[in-house]
mmCIF entry with sequence, helices, sheets and N, C-alpha, C, O atoms, coordinates in Angstrom:
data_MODEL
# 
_entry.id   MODEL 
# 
_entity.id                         1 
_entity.type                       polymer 
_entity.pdbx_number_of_molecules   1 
# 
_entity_poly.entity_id                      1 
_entity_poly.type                           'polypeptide(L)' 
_entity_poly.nstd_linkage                   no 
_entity_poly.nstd_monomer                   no 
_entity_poly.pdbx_seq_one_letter_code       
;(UNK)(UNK)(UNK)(UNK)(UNK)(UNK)(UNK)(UNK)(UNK)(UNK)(UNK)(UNK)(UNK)(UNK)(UNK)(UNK)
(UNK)(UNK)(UNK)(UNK)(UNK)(UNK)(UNK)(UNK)(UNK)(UNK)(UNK)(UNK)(UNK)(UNK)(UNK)(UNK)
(UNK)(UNK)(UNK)(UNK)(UNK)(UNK)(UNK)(UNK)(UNK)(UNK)(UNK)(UNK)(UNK)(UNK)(UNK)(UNK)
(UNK)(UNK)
;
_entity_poly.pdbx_seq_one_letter_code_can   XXXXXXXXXXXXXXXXXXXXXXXXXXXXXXXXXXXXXXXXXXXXXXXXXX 
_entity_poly.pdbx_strand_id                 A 
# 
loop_
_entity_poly_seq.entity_id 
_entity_poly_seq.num 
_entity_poly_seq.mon_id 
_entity_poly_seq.hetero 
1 1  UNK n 
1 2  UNK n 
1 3  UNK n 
1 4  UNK n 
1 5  UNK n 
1 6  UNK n 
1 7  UNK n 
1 8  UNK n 
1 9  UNK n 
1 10 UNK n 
1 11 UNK n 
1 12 UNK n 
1 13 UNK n 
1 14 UNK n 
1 15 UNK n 
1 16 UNK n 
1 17 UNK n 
1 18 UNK n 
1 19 UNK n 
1 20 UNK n 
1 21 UNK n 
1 22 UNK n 
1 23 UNK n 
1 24 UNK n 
1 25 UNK n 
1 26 UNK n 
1 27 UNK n 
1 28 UNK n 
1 29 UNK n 
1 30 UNK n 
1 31 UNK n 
1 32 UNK n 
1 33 UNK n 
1 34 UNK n 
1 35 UNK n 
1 36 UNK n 
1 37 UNK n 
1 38 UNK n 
1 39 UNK n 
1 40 UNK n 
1 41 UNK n 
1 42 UNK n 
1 43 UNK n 
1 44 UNK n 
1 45 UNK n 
1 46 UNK n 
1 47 UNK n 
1 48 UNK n 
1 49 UNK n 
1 50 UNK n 
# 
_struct_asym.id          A 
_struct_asym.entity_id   1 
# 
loop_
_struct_conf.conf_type_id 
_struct_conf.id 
_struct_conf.pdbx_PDB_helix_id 
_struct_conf.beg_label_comp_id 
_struct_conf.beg_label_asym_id 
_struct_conf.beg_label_seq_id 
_struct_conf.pdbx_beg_PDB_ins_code 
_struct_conf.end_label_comp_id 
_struct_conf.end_label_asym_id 
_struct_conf.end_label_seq_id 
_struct_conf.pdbx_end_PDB_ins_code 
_struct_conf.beg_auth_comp_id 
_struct_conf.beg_auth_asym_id 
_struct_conf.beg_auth_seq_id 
_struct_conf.end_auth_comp_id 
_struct_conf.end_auth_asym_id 
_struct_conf.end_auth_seq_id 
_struct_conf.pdbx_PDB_helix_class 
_struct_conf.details 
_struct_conf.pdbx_PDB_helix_length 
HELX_P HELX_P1 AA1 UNK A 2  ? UNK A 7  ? UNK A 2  UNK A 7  1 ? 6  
HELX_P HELX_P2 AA2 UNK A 9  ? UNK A 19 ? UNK A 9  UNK A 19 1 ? 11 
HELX_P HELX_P3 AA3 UNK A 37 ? UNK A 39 ? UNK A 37 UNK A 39 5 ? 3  
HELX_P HELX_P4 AA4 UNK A 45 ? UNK A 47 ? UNK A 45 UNK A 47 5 ? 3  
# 
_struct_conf_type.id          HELX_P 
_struct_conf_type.criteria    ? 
_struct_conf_type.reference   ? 
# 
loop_
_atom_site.group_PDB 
_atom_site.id 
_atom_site.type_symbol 
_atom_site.label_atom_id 
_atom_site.label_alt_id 
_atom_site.label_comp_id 
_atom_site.label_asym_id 
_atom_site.label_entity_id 
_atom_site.label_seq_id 
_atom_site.pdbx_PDB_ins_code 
_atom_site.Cartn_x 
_atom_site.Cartn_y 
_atom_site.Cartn_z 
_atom_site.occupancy 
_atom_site.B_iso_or_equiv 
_atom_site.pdbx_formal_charge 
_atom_site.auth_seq_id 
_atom_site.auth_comp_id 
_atom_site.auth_asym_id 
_atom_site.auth_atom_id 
_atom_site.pdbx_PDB_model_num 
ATOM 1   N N  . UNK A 1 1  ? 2.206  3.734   8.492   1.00 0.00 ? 1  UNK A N  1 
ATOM 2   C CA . UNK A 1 1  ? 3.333  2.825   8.466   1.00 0.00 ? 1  UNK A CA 1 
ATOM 3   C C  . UNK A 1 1  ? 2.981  1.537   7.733   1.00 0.00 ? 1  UNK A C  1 
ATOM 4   O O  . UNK A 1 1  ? 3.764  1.124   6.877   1.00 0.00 ? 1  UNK A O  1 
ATOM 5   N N  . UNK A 1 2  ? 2.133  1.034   7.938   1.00 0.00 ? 2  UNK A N  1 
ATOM 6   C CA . UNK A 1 2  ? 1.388  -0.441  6.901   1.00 0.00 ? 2  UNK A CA 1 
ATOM 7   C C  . UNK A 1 2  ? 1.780  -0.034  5.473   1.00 0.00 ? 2  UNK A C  1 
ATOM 8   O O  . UNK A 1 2  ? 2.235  -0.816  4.638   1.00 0.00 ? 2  UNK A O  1 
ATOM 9   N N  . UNK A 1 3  ? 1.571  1.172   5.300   1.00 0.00 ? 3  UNK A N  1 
ATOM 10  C CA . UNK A 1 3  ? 1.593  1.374   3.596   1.00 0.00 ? 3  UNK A CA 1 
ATOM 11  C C  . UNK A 1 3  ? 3.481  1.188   3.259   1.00 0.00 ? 3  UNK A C  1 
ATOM 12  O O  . UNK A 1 3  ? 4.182  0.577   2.452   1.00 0.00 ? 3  UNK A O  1 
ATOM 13  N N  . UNK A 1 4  ? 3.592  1.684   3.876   1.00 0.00 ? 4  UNK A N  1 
ATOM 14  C CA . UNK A 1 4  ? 5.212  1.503   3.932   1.00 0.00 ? 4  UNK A CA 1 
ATOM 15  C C  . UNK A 1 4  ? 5.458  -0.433  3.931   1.00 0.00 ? 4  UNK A C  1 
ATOM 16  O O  . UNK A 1 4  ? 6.113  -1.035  3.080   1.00 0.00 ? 4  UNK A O  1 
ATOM 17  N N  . UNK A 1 5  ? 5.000  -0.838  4.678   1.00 0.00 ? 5  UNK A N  1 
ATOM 18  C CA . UNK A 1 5  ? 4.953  -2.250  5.005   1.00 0.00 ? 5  UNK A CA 1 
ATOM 19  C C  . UNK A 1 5  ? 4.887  -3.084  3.686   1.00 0.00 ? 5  UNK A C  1 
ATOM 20  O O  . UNK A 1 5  ? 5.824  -3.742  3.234   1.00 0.00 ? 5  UNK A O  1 
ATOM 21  N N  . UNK A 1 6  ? 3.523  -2.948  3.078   1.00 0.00 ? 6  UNK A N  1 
ATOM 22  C CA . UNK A 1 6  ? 3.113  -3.465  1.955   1.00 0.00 ? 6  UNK A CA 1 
ATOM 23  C C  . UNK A 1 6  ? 4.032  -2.771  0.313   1.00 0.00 ? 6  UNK A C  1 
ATOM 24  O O  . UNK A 1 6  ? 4.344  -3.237  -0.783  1.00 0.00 ? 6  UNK A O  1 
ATOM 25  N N  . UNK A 1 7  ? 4.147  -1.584  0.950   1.00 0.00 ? 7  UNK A N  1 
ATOM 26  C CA . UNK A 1 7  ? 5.215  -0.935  -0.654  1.00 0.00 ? 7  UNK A CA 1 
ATOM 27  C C  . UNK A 1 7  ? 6.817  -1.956  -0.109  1.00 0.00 ? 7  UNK A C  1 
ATOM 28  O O  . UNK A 1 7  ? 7.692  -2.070  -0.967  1.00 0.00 ? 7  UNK A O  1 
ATOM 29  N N  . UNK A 1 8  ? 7.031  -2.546  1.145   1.00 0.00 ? 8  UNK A N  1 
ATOM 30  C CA . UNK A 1 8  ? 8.458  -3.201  0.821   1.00 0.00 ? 8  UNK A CA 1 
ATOM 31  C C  . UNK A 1 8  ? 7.937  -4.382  0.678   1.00 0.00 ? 8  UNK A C  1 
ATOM 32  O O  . UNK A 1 8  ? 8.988  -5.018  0.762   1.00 0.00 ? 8  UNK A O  1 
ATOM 33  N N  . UNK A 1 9  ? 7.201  -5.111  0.539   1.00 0.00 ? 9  UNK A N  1 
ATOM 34  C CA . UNK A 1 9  ? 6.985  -6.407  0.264   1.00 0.00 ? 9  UNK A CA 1 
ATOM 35  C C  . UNK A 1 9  ? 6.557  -6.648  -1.434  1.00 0.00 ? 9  UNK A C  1 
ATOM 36  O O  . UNK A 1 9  ? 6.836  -7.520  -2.258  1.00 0.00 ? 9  UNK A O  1 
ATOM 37  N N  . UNK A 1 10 ? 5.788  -5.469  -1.462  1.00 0.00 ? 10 UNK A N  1 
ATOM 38  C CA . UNK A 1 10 ? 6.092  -5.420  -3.398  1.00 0.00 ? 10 UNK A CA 1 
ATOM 39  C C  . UNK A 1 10 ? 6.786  -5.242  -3.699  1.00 0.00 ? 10 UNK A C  1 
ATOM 40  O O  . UNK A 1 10 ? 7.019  -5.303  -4.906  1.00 0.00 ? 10 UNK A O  1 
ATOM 41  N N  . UNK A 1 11 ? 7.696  -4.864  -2.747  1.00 0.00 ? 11 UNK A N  1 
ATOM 42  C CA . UNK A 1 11 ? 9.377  -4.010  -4.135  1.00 0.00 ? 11 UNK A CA 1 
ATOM 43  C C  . UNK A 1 11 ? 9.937  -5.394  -4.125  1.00 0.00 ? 11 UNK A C  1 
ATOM 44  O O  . UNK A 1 11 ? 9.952  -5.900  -5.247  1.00 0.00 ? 11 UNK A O  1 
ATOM 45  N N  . UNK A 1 12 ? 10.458 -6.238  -3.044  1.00 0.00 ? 12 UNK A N  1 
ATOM 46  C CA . UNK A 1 12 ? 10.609 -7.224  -2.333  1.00 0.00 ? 12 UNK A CA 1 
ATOM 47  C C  . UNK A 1 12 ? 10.185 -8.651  -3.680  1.00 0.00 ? 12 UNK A C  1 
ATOM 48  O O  . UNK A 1 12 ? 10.976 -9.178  -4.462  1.00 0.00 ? 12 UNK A O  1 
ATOM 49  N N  . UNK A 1 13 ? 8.526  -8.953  -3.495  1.00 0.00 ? 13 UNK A N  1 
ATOM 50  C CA . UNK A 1 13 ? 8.044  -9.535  -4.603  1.00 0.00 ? 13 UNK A CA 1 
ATOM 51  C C  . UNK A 1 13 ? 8.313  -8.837  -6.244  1.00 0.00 ? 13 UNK A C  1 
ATOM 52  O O  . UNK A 1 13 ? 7.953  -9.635  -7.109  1.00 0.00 ? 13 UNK A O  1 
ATOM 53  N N  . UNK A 1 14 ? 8.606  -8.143  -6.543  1.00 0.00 ? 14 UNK A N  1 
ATOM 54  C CA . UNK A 1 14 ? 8.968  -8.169  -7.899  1.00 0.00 ? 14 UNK A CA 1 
ATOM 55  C C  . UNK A 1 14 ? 10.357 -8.019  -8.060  1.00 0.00 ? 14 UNK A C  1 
ATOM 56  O O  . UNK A 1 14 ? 10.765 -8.333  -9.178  1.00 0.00 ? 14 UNK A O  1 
ATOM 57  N N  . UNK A 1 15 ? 11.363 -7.547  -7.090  1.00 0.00 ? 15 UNK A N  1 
ATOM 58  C CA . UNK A 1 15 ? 12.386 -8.334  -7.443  1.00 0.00 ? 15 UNK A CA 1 
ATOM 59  C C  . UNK A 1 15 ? 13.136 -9.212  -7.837  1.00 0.00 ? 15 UNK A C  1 
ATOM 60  O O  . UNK A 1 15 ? 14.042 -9.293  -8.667  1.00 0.00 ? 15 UNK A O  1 
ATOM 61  N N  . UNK A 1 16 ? 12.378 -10.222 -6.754  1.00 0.00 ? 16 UNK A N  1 
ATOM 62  C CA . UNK A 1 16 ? 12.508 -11.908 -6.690  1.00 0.00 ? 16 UNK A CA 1 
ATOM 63  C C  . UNK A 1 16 ? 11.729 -12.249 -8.159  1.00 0.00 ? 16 UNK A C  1 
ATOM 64  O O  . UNK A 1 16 ? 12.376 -12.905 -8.974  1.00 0.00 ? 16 UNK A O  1 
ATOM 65  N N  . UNK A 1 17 ? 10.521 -11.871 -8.473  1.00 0.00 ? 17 UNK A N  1 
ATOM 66  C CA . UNK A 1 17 ? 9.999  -12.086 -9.921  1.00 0.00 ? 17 UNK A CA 1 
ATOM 67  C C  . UNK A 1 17 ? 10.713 -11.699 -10.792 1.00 0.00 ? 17 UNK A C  1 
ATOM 68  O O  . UNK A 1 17 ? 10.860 -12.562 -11.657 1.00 0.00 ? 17 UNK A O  1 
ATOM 69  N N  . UNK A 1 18 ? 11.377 -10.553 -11.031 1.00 0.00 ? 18 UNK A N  1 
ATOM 70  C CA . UNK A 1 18 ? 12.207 -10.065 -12.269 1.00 0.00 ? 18 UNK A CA 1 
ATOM 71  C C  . UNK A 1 18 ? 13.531 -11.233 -12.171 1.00 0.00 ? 18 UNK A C  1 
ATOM 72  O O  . UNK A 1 18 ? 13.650 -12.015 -13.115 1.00 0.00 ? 18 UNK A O  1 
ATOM 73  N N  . UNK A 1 19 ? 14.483 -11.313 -11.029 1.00 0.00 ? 19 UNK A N  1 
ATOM 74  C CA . UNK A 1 19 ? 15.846 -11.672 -11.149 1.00 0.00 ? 19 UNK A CA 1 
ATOM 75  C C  . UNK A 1 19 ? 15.802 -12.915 -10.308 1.00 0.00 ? 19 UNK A C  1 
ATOM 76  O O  . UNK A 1 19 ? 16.846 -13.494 -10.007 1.00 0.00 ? 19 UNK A O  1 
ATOM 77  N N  . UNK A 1 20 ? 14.698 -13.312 -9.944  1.00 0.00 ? 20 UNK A N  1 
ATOM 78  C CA . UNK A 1 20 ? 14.994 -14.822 -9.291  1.00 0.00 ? 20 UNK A CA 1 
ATOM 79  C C  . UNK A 1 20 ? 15.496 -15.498 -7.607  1.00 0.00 ? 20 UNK A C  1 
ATOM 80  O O  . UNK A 1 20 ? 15.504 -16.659 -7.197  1.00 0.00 ? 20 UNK A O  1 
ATOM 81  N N  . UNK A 1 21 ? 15.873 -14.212 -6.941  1.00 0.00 ? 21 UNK A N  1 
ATOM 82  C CA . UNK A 1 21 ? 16.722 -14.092 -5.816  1.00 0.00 ? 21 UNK A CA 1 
ATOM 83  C C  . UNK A 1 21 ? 16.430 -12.529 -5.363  1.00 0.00 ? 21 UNK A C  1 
ATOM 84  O O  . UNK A 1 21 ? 15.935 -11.581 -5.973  1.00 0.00 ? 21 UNK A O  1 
ATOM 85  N N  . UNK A 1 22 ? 16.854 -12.649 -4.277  1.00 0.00 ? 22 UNK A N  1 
ATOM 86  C CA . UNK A 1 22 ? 17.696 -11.799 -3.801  1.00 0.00 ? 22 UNK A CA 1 
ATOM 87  C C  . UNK A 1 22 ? 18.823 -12.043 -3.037  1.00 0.00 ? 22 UNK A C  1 
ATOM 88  O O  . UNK A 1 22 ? 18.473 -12.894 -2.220  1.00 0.00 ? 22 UNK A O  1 
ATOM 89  N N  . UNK A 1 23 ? 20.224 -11.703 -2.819  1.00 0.00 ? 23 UNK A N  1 
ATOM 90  C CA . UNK A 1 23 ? 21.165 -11.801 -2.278  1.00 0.00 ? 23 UNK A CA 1 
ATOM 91  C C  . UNK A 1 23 ? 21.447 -10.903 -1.277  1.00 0.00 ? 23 UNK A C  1 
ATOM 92  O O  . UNK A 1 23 ? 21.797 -11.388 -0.201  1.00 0.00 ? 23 UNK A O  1 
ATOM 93  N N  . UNK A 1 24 ? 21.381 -9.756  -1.373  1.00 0.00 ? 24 UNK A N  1 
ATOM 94  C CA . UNK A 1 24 ? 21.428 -8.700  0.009   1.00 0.00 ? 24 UNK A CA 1 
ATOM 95  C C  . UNK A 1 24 ? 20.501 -7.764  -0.256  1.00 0.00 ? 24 UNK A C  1 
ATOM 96  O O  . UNK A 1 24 ? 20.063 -7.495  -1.374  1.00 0.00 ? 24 UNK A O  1 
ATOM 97  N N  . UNK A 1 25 ? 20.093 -7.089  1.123   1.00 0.00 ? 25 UNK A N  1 
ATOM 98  C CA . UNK A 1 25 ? 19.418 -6.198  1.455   1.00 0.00 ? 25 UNK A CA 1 
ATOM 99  C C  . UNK A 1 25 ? 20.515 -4.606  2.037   1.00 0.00 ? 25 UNK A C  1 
ATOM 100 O O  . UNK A 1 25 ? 20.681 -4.497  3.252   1.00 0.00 ? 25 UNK A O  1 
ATOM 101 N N  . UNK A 1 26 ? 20.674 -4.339  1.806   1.00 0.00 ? 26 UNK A N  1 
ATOM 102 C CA . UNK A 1 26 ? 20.969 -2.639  1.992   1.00 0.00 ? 26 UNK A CA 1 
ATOM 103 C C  . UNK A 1 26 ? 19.496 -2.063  2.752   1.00 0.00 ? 26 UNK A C  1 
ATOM 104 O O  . UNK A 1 26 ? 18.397 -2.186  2.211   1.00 0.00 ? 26 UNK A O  1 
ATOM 105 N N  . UNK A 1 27 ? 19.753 -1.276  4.397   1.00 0.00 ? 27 UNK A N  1 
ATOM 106 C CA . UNK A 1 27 ? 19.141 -0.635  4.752   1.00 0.00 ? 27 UNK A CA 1 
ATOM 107 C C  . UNK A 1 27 ? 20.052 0.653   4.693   1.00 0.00 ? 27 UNK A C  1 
ATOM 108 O O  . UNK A 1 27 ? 21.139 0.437   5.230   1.00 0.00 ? 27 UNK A O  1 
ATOM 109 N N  . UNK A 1 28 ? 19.874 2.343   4.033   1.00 0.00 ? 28 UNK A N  1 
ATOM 110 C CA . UNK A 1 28 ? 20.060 3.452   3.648   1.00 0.00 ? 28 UNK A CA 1 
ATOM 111 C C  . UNK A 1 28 ? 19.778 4.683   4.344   1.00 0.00 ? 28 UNK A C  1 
ATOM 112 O O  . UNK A 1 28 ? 20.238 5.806   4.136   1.00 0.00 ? 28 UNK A O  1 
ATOM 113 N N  . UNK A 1 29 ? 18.773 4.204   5.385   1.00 0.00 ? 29 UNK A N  1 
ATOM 114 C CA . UNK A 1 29 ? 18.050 5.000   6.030   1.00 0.00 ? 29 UNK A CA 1 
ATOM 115 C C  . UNK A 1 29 ? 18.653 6.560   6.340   1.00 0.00 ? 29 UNK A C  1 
ATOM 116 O O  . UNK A 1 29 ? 17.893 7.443   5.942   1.00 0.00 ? 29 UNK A O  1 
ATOM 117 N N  . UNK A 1 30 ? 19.686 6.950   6.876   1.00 0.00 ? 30 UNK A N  1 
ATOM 118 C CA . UNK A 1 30 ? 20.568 7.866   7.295   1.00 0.00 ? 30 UNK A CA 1 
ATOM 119 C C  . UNK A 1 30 ? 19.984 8.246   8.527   1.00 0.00 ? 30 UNK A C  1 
ATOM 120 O O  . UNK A 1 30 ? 19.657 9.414   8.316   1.00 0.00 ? 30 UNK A O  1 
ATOM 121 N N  . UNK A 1 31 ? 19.757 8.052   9.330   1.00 0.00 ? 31 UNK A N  1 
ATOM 122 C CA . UNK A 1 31 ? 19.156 8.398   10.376  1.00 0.00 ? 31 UNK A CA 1 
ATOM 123 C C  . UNK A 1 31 ? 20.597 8.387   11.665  1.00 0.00 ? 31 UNK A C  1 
ATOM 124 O O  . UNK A 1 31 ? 21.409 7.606   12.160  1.00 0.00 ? 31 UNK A O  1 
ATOM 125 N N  . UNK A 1 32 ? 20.140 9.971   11.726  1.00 0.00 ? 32 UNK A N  1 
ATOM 126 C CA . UNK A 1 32 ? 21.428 10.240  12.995  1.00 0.00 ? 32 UNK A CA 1 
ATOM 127 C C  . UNK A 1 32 ? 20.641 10.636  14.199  1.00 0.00 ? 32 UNK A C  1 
ATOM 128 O O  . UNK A 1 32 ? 19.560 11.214  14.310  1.00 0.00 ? 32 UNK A O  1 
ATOM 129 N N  . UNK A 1 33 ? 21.670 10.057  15.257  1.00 0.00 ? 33 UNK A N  1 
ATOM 130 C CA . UNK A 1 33 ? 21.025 10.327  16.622  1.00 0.00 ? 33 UNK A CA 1 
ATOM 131 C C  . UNK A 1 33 ? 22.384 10.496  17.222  1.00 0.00 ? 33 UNK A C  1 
ATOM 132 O O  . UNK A 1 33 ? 23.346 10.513  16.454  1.00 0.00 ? 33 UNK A O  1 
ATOM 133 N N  . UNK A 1 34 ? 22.592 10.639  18.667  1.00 0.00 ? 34 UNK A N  1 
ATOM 134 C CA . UNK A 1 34 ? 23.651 10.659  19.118  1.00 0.00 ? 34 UNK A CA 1 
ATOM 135 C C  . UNK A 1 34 ? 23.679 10.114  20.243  1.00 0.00 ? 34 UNK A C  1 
ATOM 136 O O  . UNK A 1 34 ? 23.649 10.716  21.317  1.00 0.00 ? 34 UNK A O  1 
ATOM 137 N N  . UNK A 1 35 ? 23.734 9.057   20.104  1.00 0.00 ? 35 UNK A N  1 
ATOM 138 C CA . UNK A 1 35 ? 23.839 7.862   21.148  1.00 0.00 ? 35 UNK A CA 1 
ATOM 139 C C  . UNK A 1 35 ? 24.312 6.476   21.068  1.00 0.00 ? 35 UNK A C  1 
ATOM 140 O O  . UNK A 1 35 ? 23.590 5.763   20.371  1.00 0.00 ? 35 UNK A O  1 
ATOM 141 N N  . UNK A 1 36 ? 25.149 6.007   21.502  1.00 0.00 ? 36 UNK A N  1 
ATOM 142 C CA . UNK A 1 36 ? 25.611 4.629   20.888  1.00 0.00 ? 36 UNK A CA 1 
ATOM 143 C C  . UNK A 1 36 ? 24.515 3.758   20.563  1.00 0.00 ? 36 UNK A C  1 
ATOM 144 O O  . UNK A 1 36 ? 23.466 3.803   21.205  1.00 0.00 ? 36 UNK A O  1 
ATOM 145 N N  . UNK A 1 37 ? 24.741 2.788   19.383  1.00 0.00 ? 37 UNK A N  1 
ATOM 146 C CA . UNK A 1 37 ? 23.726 1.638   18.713  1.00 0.00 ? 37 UNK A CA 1 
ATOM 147 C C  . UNK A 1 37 ? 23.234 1.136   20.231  1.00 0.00 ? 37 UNK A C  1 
ATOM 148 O O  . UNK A 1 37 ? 22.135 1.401   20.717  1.00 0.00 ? 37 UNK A O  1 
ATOM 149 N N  . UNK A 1 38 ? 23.977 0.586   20.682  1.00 0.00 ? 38 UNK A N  1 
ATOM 150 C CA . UNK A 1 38 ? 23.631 -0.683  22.112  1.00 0.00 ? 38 UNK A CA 1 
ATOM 151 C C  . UNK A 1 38 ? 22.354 0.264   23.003  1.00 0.00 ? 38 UNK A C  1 
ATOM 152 O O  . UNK A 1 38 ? 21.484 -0.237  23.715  1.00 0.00 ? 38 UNK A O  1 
ATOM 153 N N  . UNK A 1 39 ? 22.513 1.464   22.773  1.00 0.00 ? 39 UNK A N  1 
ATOM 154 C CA . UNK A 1 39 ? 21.350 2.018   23.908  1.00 0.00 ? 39 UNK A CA 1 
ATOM 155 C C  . UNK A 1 39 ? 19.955 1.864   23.177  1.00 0.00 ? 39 UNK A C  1 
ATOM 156 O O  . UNK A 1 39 ? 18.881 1.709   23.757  1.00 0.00 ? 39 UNK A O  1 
ATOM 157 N N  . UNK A 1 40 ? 20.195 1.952   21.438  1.00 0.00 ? 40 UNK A N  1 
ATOM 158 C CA . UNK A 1 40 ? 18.918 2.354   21.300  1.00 0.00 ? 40 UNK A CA 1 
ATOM 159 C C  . UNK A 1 40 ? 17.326 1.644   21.551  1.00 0.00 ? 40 UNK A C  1 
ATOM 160 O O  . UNK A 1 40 ? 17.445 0.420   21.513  1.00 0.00 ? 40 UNK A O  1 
ATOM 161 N N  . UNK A 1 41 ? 16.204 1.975   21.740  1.00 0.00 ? 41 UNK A N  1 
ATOM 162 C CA . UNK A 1 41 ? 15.177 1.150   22.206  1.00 0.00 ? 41 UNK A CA 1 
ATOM 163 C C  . UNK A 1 41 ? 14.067 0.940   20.659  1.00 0.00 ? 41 UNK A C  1 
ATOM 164 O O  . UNK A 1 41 ? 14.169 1.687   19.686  1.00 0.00 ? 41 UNK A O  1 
ATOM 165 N N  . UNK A 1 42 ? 13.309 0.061   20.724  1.00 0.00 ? 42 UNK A N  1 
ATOM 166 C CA . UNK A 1 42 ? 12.098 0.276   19.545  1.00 0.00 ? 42 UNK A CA 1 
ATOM 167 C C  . UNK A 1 42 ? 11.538 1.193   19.749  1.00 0.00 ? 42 UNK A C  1 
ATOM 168 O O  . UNK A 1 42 ? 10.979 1.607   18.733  1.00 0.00 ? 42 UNK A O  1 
ATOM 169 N N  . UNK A 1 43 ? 11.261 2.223   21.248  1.00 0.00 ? 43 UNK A N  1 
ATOM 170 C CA . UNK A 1 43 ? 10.349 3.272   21.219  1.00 0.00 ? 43 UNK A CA 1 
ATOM 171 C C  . UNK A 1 43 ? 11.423 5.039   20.489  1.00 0.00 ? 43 UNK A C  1 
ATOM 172 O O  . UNK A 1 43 ? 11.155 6.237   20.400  1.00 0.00 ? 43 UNK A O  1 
ATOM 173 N N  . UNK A 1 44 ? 12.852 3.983   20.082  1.00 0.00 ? 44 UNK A N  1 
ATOM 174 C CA . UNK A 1 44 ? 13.326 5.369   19.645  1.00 0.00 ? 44 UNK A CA 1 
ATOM 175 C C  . UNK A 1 44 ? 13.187 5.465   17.805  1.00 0.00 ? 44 UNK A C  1 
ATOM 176 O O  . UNK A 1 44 ? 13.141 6.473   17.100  1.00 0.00 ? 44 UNK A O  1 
ATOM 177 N N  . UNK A 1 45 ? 13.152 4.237   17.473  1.00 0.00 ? 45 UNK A N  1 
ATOM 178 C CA . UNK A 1 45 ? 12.317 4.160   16.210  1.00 0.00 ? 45 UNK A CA 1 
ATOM 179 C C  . UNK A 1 45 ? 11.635 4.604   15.529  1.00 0.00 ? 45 UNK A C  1 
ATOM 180 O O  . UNK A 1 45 ? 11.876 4.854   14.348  1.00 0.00 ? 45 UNK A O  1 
ATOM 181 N N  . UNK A 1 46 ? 10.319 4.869   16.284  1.00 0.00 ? 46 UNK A N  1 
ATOM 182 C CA . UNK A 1 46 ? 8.923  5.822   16.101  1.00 0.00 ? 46 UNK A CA 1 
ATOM 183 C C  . UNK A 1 46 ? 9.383  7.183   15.648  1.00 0.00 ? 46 UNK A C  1 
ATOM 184 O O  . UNK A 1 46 ? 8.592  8.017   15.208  1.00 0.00 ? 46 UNK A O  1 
ATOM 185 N N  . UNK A 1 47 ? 10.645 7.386   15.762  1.00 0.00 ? 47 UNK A N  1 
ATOM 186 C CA . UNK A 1 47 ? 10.248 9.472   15.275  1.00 0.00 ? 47 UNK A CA 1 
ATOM 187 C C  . UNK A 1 47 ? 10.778 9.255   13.676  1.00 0.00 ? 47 UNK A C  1 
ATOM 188 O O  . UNK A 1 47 ? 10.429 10.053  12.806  1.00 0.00 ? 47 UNK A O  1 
ATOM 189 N N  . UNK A 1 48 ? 11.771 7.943   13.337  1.00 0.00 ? 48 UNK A N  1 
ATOM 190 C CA . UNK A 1 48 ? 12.197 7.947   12.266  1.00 0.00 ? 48 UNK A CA 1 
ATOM 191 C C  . UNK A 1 48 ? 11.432 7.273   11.097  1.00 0.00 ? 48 UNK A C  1 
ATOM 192 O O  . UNK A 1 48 ? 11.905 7.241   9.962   1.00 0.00 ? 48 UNK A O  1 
ATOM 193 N N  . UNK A 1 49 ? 9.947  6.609   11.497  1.00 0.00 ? 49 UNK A N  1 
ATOM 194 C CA . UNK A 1 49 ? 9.658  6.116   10.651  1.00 0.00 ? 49 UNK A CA 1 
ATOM 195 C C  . UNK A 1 49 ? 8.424  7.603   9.810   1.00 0.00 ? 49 UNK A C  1 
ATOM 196 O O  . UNK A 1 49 ? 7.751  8.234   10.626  1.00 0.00 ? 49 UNK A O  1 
ATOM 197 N N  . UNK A 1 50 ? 8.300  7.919   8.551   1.00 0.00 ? 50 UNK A N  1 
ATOM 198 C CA . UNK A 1 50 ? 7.581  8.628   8.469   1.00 0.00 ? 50 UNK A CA 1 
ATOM 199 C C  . UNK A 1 50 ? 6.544  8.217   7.347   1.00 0.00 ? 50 UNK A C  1 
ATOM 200 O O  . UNK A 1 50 ? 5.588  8.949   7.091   1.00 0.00 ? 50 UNK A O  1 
# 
């Protein structure tokens, strides 16, 4: 998961280097579960990060 960490903070830093800003972030993830948002916990997190 760190490597993941450090690949969004470079994408992150050369953004801001190429165009100066950033204005929004888009998370894409698609991750389905079936349970309302309000229940979910950080330990339900863990199966989606890969």
């Amino acid at each position: 998961m760190e490597g993941y960490r450090k690949l969004g903070y470079a994408v992150v830093a050369t953004a801001i280097e190429r165009f100066g800003r950033i204005d929004a972030l888009i998370n894409n993830a698609a991750v389905f579960a079936v349970k309302p948002f309000t229940e979910f916990t950080a330990e339900d997190s863990h199966g989606w990060c890969r």
